[in-house]
C-alpha positions in Angstrom: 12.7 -2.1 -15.2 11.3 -3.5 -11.8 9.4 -0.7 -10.2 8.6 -0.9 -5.8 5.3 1.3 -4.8 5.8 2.0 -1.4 3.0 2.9 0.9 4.1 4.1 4.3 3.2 2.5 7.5 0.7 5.0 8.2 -2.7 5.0 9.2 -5.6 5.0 6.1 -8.6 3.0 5.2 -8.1 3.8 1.9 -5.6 1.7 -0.7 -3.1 4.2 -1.9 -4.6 5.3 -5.2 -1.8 7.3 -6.4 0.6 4.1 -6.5 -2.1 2.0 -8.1 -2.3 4.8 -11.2 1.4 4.9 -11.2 1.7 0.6 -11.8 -0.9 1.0 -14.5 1.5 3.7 -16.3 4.5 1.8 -15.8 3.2 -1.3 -16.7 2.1 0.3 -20.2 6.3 0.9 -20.5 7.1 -2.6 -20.3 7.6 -2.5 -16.2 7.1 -5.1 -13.9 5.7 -3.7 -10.1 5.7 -4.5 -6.7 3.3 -2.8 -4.3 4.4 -3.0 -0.3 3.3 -1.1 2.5 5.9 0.0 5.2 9.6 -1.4 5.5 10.0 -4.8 4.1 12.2 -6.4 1.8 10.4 -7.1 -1.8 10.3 -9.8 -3.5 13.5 -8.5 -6.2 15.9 -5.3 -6.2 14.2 -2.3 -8.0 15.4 0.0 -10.0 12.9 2.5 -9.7 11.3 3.2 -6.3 8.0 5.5 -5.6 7.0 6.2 -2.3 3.8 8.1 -1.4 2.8 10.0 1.2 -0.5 11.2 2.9 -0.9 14.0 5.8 1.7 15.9 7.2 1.3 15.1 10.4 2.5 11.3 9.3 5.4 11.9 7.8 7.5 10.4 10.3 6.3 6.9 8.7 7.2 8.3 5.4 10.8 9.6 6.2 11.3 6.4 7.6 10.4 4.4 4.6 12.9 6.9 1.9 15.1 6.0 4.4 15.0 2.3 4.5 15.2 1.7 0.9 17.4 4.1 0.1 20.1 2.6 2.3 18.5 -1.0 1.0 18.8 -0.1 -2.7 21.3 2.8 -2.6 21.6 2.6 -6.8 17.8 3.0 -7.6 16.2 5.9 -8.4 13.7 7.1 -5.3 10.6 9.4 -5.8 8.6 10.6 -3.1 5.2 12.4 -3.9 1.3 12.9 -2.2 -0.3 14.8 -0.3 2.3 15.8 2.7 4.8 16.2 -0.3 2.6 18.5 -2.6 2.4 20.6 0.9 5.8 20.5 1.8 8.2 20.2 -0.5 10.6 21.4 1.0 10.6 19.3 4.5 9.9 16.2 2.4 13.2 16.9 0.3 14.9 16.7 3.2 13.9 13.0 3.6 17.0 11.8 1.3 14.2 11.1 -2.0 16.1 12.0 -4.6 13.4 13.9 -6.4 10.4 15.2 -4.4 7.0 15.3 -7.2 4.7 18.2 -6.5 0.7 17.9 -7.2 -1.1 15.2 -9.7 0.5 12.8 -11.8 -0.6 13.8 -15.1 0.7 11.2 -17.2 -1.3 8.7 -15.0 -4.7 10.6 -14.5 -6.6 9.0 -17.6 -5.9 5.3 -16.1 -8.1 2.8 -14.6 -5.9 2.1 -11.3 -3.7 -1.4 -11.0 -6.7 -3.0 -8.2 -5.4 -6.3 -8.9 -2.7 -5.3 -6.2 -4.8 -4.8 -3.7 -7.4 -8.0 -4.2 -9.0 -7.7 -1.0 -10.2 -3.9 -1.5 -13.8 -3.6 -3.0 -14.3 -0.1 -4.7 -14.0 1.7 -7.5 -12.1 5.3 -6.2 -13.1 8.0 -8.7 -12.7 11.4 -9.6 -14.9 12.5 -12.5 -13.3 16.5 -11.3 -10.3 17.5 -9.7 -9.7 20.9 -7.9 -12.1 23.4 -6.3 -13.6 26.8 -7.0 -14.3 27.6 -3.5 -10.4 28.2 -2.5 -11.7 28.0 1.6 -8.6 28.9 3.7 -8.6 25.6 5.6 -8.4 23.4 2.6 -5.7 22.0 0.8 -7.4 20.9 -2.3 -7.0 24.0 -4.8 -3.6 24.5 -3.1 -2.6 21.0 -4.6 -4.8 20.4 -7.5 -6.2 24.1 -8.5 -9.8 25.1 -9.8 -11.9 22.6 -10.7 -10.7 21.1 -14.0 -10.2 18.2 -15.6 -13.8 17.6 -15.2 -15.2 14.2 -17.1 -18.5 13.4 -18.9 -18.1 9.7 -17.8 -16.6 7.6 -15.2 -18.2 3.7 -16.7 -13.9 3.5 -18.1 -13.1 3.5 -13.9 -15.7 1.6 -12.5 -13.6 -2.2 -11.9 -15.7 -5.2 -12.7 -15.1 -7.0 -9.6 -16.2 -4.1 -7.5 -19.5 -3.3 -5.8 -19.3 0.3 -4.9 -18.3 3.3 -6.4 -16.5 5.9 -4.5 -16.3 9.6 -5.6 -13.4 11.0 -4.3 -14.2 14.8 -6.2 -14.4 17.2 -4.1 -16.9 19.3 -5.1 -18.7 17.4 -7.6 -21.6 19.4 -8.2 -19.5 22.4 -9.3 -18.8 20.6 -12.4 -20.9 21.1 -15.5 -21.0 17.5 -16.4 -22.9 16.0 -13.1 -26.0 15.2 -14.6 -24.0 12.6 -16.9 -22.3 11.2 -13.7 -25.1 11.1 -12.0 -26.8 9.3 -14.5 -24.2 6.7 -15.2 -24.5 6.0 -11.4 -28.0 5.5 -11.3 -27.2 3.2 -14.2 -24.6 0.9 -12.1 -26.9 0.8 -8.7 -29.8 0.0 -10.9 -28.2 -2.9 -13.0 -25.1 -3.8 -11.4 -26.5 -3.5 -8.2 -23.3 -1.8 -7.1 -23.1 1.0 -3.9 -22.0 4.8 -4.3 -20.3 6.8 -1.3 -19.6 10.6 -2.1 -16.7 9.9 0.1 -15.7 13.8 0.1 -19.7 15.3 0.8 -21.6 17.5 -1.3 -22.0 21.0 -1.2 -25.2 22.0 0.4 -25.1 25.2 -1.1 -25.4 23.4 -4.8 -28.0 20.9 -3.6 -31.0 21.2 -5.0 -34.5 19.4 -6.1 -33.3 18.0 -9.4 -29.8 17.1 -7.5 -32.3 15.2 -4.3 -34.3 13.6 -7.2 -30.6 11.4 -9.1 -29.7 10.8 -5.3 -32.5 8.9 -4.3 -32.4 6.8 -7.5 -28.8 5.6 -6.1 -27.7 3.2 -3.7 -26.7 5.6 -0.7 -25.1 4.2 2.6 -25.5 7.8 3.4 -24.9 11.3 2.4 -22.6 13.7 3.5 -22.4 17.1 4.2 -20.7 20.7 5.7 -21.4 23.0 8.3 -18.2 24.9 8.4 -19.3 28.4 9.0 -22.6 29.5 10.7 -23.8 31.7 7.3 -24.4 28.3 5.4 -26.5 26.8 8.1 -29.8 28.0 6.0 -28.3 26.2 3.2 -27.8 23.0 5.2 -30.9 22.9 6.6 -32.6 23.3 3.3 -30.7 20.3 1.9 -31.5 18.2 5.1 -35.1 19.1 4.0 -35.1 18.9 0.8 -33.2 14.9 1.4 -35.7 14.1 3.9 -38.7 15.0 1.6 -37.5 12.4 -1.2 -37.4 9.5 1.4 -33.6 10.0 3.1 -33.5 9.3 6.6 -32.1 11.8 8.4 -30.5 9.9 10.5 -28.4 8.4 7.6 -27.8 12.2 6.8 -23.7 13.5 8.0 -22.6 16.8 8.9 -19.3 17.4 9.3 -19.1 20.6 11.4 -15.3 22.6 11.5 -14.2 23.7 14.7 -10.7 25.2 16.2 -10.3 27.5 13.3 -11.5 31.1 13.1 -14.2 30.0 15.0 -15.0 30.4 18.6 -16.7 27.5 20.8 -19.7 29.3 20.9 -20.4 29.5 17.2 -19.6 25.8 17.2 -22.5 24.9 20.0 -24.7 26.6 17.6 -23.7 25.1 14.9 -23.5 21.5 16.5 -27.0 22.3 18.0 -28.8 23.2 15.0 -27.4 19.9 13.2 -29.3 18.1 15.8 -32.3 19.7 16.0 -32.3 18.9 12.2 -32.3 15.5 12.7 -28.7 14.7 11.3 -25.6 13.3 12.6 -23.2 15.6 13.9 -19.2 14.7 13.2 -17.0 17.3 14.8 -13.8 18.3 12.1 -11.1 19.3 14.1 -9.0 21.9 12.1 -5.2 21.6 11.9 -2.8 23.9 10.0 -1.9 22.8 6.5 1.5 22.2 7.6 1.3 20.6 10.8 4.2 18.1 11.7 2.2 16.7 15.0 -1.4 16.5 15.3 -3.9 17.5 18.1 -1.1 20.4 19.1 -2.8 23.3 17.3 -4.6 25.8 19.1 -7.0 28.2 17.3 -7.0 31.7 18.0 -10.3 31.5 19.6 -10.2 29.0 21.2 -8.0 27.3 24.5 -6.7 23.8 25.0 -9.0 23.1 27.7 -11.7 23.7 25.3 -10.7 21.3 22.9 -10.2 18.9 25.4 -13.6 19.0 26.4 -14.7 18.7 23.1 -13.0 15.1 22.4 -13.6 13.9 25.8 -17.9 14.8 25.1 -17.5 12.9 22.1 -15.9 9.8 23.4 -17.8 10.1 26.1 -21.7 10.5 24.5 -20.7 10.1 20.7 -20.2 7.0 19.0 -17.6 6.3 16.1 -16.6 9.6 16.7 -19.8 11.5 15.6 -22.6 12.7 17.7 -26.2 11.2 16.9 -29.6 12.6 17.2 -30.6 11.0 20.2 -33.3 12.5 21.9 -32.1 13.7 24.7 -28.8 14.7 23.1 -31.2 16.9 21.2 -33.2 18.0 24.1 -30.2 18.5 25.8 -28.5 21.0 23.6 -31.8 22.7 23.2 -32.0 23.8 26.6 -28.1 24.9 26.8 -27.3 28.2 26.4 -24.0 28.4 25.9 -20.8 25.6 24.6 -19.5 24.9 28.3 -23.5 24.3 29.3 -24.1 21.8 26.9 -20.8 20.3 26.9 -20.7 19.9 30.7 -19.1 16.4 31.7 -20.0 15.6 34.5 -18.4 13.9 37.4 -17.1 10.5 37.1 -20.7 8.2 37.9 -22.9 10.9 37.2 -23.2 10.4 33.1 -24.6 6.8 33.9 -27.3 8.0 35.5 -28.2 10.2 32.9 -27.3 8.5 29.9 -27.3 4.3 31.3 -31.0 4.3 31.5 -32.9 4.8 28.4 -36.2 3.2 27.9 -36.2 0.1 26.2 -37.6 1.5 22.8 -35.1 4.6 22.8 -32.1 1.8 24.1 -33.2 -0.4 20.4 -33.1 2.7 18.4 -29.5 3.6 19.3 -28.7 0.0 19.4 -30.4 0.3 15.7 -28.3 3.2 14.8 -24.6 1.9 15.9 -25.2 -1.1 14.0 -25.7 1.5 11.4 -22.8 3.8 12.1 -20.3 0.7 12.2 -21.2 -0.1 8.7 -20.8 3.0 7.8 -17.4 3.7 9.2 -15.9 0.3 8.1 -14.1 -0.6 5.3 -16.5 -2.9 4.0 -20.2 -1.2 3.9 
């Protein structure tokens, strides 16, 4: 059989990993494959097609693609699976797939990924756990994957030779009782492969501790991320911040993503976004949206109004950079003297922020010059 791997013309950084385990499994049944991304014609008729999918909020791209090569190959066999279908099953069946996959592909999940499709992506995507314990409302991960299983005592079998970083994609790896090994075999590739490792989906602060600081700072670490997504584990953030600091992590190169428009208010997200900065770290505001919202930026929380958020994206496009908020000084000092989130997210009138933001000292100017060169590495696909 010829088998097509359609990726939607949807926005990602990422290469669709899903697709790239599914050409690894049917290549081991004899298959040929063909990876494309959006609506083209490929290269020969298929006779198997699998189309993926990623938020819901982009499954416009996706319906459009089941579409396309269903009317193009009418005779093969469509499946349509990911994320937006695992979510909605239902609304993606109505997409004209003939069979709509739910969760994991099991058959696929012990295979090193087909990277040889996607030649120009450099790193290894891994999962040495799947699921999550925690079961937070606003996730979607133990809703699609479960509890934490599947949990491995090595990853060296996914790590690609051509690569030169390693990206976790568990989502709570700490929860699983074989970290130390992966941690190790980590240390292992920085130390003689010379190869970089991004805990693409953060660490859980409330896990971090001195022996789990001490394997960290024996890998290559672009930078480490973290969650601030309810006030009661800001004790627990603030200890890890320390805790990294203390073994040599800047804490600039420190990021805390900080969960606002949920059951929230805008006040406890000030605080929050104030004590990040006082910390020292880097601030990236998480907007929440419903786990089965069809357009994005729409949702209101119940605490909060649209003006509100408004504010909130204009303040970060406005003073923050990359989308995240850095600890500049006066960024710092000013959210120190605030006392409440419309005081210390004040915009002010159009000319006015130039004068207060325009005119740095030179030092201060080459230390945020410093840190967007740092941030753009960071936040490309390349780092």
């Amino acid at each position: 059989m010829h088998v097509l791997l359609v990726e939607p013309a949807y926005h990602t950084r990422f290469p669709p990993l899903g697709l790239l385990k599914l050409a690894s499994y049917r290549r081991l049944l004899g298959d040929s494959v063909e990876l494309v991304r959006g609506c083209v014609r490929p290269s020969r008729a298929p006779d198997l097609i699998y189309v993926t999918s990623l938020y819901t909020w982009a499954w416009r791209p996706v319906w459009q693609a089941v579409r396309f090569y269903k009317s193009l190959f009418p005779k093969a066999e469509l499946w349509l699976g990911g994320i937006y279908a695992s979510l909605m099953p239902e609304h993606a069946k109505r997409s004209g797939a003939d069979h709509v996959h739910v969760g994991v592909f099991e058959e696929a999940e012990d295979l090193m990924p087909a990277y040889d499709l996607v030649p120009e992506w450099d790193g290894s995507i891994v999962f040495s756990s799947r699921g999550c314990n925690n079961k937070c409302p606003y996730c979607a991960v133990w809703r699609v994957e479960g509890g934490l299983n599947s949990c491995r005592r090595s990853i060296k079998d996914f790590v690609y030779p051509a690569h030169t970083r390693i990206i976790l994609w568990d989502n709570n790896v700490l929860q699983s009782p074989y970290w130390r090994e992966v941690f190790d075999e980590l240390i292992w590739f920085c130390k003689v492969r010379g190869m970089r490792v991004d805990f693409n989906q953060g660490l859980d602060a409330r896990l971090i501790t001195d022996e789990v600081v001490e394997r960290l700072a024996k890998m290559r670490l672009l930078c480490v991320r973290l969650a601030y997504d309810r006030e009661d584990m800001g004790p627990y953030v603030e200890g890890a911040i320390e805790m990294l600091s203390q073994r040599g992590f800047r804490r600039r190169s420190i990021f805390v993503y900080v969960l606002y428009n949920f059951d929230d208010d805008p006040e406890s997200f000030f605080r929050r976004v104030r004590d990040v900065l006082s910390w020292g770290a880097v601030v990236y505001p998480m907007r929440f949206e419903p786990l089965d919202a069809l357009e994005r930026w729409k949702y209101v929380g119940p605490r909060w109004t649209k003006e509100g958020l408004e504010v909130v994206e204009d303040f970060r496009r406005i003073y923050g950079y990359g989308g995240v908020l850095p600890p500049y000084k006066w960024l710092v000092e000013r959210f120190k003297r605030a006392s409440c989130f419309s005081e210390a997210f004040e915009i002010p009138r159009k000319g006015e922020h130039k004068k207060r933001v325009r005119k740095p000292y030179h030092a201060r100017w080459q230390r945020e010059a410093d840190w967007r060169r740092v941030v753009k590495r960071i936040l490309s696909k390349r780092w």
